[in-house]
Backbone as CSV, one residue per row, in Angstrom:
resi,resn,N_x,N_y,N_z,CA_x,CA_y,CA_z,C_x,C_y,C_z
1,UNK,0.834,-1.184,0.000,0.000,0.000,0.000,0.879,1.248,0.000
2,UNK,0.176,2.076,-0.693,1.049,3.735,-0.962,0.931,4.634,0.467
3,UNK,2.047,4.963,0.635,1.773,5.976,1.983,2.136,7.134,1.293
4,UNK,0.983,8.170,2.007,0.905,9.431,1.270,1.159,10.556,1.923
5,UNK,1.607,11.480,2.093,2.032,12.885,2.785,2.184,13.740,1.882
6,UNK,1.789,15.254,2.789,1.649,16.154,2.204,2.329,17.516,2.943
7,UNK,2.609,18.261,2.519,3.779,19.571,3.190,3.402,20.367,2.597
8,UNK,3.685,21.571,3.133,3.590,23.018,2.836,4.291,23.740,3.254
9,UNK,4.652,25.247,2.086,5.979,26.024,2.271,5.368,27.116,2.019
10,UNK,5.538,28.532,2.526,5.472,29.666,1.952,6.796,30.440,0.982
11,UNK,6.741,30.876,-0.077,7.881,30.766,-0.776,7.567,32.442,-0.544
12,UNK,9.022,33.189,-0.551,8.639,34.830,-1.038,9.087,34.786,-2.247
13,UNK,8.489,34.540,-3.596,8.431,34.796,-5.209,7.116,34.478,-5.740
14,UNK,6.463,35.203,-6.316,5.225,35.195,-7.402,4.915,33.676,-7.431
15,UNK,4.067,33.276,-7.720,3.844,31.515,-8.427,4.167,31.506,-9.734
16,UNK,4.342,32.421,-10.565,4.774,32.463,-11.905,6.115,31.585,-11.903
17,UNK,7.266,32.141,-10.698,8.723,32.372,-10.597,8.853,30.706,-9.886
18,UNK,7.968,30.007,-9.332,8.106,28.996,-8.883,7.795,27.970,-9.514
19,UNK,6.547,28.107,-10.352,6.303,26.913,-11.687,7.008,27.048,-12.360
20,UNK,7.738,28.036,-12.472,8.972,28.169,-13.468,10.279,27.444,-13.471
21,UNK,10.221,27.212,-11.939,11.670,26.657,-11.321,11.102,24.974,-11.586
22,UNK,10.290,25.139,-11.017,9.808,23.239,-10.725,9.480,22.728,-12.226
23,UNK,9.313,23.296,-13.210,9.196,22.833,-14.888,10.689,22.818,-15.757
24,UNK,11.660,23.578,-15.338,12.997,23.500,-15.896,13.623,22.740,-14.865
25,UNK,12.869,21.132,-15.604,13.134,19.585,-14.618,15.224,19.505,-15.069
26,UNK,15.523,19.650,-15.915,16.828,19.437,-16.646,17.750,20.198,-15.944
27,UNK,17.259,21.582,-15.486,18.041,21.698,-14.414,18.039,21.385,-12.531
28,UNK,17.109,20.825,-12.160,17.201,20.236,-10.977,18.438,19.810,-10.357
29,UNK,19.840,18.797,-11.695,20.865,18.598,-10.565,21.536,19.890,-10.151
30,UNK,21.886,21.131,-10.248,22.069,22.452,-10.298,21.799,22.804,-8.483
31,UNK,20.602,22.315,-8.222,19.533,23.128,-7.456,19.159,21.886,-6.011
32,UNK,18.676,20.895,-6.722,18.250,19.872,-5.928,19.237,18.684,-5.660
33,UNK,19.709,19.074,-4.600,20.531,17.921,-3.836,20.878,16.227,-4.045
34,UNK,19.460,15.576,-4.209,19.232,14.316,-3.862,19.267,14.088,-5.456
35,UNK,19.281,14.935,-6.673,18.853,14.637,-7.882,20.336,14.667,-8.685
36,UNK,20.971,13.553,-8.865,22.503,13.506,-9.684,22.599,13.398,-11.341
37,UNK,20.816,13.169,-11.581,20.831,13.516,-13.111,19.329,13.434,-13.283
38,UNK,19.133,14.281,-14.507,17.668,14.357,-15.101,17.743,14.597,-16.313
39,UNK,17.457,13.118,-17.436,17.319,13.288,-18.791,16.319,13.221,-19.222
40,UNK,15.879,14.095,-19.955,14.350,14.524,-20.359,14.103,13.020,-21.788
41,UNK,13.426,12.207,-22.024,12.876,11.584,-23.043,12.338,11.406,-23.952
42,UNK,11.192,12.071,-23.567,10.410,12.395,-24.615,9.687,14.319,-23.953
43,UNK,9.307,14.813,-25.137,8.893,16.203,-25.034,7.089,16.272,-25.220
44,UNK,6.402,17.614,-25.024,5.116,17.651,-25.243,4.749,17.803,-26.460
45,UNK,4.077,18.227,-26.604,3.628,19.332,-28.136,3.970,21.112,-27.781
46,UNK,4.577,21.323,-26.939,4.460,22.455,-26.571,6.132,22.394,-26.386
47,UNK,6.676,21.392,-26.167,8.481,21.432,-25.875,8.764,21.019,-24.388
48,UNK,7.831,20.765,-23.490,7.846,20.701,-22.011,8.404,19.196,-21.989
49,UNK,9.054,19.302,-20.984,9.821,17.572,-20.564,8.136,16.807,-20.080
50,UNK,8.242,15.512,-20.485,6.955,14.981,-20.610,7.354,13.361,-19.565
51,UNK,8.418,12.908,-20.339,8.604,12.213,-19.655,10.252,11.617,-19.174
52,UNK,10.923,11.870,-18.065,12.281,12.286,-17.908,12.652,11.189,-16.697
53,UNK,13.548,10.568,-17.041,14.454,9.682,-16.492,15.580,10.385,-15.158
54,UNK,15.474,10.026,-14.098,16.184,10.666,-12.784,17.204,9.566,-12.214
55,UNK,18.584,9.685,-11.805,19.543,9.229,-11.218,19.225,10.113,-9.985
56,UNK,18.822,9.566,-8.638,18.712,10.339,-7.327,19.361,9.510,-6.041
57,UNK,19.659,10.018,-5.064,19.957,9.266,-3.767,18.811,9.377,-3.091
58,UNK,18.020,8.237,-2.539,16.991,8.418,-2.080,17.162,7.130,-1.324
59,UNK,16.399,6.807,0.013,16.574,5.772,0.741,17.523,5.089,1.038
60,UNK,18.595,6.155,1.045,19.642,5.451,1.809,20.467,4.864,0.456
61,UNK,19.958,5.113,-0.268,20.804,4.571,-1.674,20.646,5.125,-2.828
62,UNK,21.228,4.849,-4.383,21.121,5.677,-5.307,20.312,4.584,-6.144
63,UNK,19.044,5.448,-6.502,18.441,4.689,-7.303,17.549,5.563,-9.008
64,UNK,17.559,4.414,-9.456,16.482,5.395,-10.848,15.196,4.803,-11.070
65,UNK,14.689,6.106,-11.742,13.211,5.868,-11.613,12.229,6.931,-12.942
66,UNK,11.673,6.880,-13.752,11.085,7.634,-14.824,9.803,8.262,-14.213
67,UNK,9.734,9.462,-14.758,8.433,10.164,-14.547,7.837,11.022,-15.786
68,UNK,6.383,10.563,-15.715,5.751,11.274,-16.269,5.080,12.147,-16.240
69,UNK,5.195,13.442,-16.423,4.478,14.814,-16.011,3.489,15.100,-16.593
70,UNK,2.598,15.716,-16.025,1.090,16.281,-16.240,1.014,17.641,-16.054
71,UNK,0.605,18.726,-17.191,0.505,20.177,-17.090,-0.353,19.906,-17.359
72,UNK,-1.261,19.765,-17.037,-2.931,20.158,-17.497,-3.465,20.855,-16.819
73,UNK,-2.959,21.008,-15.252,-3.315,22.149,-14.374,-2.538,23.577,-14.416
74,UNK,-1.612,23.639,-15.203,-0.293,24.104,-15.442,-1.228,26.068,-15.487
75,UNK,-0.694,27.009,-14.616,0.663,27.059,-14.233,0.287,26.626,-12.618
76,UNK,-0.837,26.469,-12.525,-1.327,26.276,-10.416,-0.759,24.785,-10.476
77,UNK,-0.853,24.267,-10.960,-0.351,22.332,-10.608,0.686,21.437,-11.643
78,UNK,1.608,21.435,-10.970,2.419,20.152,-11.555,2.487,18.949,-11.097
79,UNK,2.077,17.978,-11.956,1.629,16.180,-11.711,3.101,15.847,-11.870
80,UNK,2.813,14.521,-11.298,3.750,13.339,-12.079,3.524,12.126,-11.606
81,UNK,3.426,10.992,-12.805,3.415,9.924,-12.150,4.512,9.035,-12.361
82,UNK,4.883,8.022,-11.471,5.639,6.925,-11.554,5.487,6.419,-13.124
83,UNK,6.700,6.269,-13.847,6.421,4.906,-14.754,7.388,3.681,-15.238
84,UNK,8.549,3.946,-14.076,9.620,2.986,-13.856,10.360,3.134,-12.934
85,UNK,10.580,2.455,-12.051,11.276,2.425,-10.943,12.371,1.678,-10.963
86,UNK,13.734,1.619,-10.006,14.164,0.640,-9.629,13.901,0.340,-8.145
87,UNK,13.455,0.676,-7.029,12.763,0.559,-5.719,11.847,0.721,-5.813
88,UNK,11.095,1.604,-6.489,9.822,2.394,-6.208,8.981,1.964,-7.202
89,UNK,7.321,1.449,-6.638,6.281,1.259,-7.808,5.878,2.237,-7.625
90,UNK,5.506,3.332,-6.973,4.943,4.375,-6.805,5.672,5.379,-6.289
91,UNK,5.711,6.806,-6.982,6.513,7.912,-6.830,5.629,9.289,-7.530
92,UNK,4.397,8.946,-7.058,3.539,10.002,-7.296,3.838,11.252,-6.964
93,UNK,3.169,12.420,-8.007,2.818,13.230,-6.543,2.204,14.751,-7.100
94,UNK,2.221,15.694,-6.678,2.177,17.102,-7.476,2.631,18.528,-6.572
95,UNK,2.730,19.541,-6.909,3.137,20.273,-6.671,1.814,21.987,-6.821
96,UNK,1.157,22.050,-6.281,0.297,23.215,-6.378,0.356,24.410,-5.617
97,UNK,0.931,25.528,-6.742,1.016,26.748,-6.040,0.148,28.009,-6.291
98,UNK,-0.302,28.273,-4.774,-1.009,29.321,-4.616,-0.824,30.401,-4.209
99,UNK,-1.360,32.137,-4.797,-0.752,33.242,-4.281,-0.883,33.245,-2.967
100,UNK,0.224,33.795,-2.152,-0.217,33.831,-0.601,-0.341,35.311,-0.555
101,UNK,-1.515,35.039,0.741,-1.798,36.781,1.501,-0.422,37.792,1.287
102,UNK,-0.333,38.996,0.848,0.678,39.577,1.262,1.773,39.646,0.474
103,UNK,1.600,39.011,-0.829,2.548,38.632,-1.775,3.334,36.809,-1.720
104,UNK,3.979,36.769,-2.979,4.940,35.675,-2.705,3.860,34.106,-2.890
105,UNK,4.640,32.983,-2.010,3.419,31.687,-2.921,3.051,30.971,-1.533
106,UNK,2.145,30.108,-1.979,1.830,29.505,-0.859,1.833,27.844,-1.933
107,UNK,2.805,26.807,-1.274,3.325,25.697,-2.215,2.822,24.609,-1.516
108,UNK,1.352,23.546,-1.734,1.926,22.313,-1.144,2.111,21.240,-2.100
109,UNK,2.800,20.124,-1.412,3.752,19.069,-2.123,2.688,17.861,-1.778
110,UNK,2.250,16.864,-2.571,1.759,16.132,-2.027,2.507,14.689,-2.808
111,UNK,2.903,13.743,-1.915,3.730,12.701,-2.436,3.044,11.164,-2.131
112,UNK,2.538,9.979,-2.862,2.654,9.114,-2.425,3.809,8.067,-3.262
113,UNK,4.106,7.291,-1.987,5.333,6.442,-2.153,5.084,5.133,-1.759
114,UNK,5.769,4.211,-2.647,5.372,2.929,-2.489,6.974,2.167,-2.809
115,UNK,7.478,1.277,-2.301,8.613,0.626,-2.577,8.743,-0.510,-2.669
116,UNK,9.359,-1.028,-3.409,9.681,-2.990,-3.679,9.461,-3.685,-2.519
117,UNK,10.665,-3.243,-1.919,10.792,-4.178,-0.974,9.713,-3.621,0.362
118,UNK,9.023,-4.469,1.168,7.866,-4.607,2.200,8.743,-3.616,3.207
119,UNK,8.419,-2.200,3.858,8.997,-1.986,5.068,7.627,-1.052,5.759
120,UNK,8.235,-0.717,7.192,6.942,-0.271,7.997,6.750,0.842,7.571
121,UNK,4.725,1.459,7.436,4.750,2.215,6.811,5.243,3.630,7.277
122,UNK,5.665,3.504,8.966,6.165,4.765,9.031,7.987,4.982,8.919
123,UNK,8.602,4.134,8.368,9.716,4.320,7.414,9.568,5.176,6.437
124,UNK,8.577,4.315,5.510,8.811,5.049,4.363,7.801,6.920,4.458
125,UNK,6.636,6.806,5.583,6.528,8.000,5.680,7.727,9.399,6.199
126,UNK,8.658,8.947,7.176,9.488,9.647,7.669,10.139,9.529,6.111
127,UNK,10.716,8.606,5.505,11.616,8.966,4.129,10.834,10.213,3.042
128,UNK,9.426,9.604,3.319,8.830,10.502,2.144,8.879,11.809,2.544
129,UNK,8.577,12.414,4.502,8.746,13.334,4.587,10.121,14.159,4.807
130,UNK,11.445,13.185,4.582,12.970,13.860,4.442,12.714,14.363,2.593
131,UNK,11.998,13.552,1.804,12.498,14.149,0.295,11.571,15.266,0.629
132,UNK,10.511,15.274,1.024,9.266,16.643,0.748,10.557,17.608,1.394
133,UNK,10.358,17.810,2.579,10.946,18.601,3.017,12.740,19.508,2.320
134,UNK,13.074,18.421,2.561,14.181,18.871,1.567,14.189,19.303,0.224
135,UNK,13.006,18.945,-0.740,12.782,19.327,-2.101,11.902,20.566,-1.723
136,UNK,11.470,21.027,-0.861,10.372,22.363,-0.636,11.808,23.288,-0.322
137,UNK,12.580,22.980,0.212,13.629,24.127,1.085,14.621,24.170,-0.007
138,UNK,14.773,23.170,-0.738,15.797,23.907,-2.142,15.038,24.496,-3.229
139,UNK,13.560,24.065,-3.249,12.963,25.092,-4.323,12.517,26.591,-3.855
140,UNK,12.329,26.586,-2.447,11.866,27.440,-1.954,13.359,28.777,-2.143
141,UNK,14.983,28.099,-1.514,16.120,28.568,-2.224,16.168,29.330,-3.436
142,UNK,15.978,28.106,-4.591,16.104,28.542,-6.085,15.024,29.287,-6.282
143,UNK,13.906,29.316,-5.680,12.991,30.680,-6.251,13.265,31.905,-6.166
144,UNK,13.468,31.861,-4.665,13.958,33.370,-3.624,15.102,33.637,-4.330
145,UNK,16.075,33.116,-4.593,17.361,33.314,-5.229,17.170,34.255,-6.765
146,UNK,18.329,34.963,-6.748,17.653,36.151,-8.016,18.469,35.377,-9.385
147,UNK,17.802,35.947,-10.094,17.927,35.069,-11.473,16.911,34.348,-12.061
């Protein structure tokens, strides 16, 4: 069974400046820590990475895994689903950002995770909530960051 969690960040940059960051997937190793490569595969009709192959350290180990992205909510929501793993059958998740009061974004992450091998589900929740967390505080970085 998929264990699912969800986080939230207040970012100080527009939501424009943050779907912006989280869609230029090719540059993630740059930015995001846990991510040691991201080759885009196939493209949209529009040029957007559609479906992109990731080399990451995750669970204690380095593993790969393909994702397929969904803009259909695009620019408030970015999807993705699992569609190859090497640990992981499930590596869902999305990303929806909203203007916050006062300026700047209001971001939550919602992830479910599922892995090969059988472990307790609050393992893999504490794991799921080290990537949320850590992927909210380097995007939250690369937004705020000028450029």
């Amino acid at each position: 069974m998929a264990e699912q969690a969800t986080e939230h960040m207040s970012v100080v940059a527009p939501p424009e400046r943050c779907y912006a960051v989280v869609t230029d997937i090719e540059r993630y190793p740059e930015w995001a820590a846990d991510i040691k490569q991201a080759t885009v595969e196939a493209r949209d009709g529009e040029g957007r990475p559609r479906l992109v192959a990731f080399r990451a350290a995750a669970f204690g180990r380095s593993t790969s895994y393909t994702l397929e992205y969904d803009y259909s909510g695009a620019p408030h929501v970015l999807a993705w689903r699992l569609t190859k793993g090497d640990i992981t059958t499930k590596l869902d998740g999305r990303y929806v950002f909203e203007p916050a009061d006062g300026g700047g974004t209001d971001i939550t992450y919602h992830l479910e995770v599922e892995l090969r091998v059988p472990i307790p589900g609050f393992v893999k929740l504490r794991a799921a909530g080290r990537i949320m967390s850590t992927a909210l505080r380097e995007l939250k970085a690369r937004a705020e960051s000028p450029g």
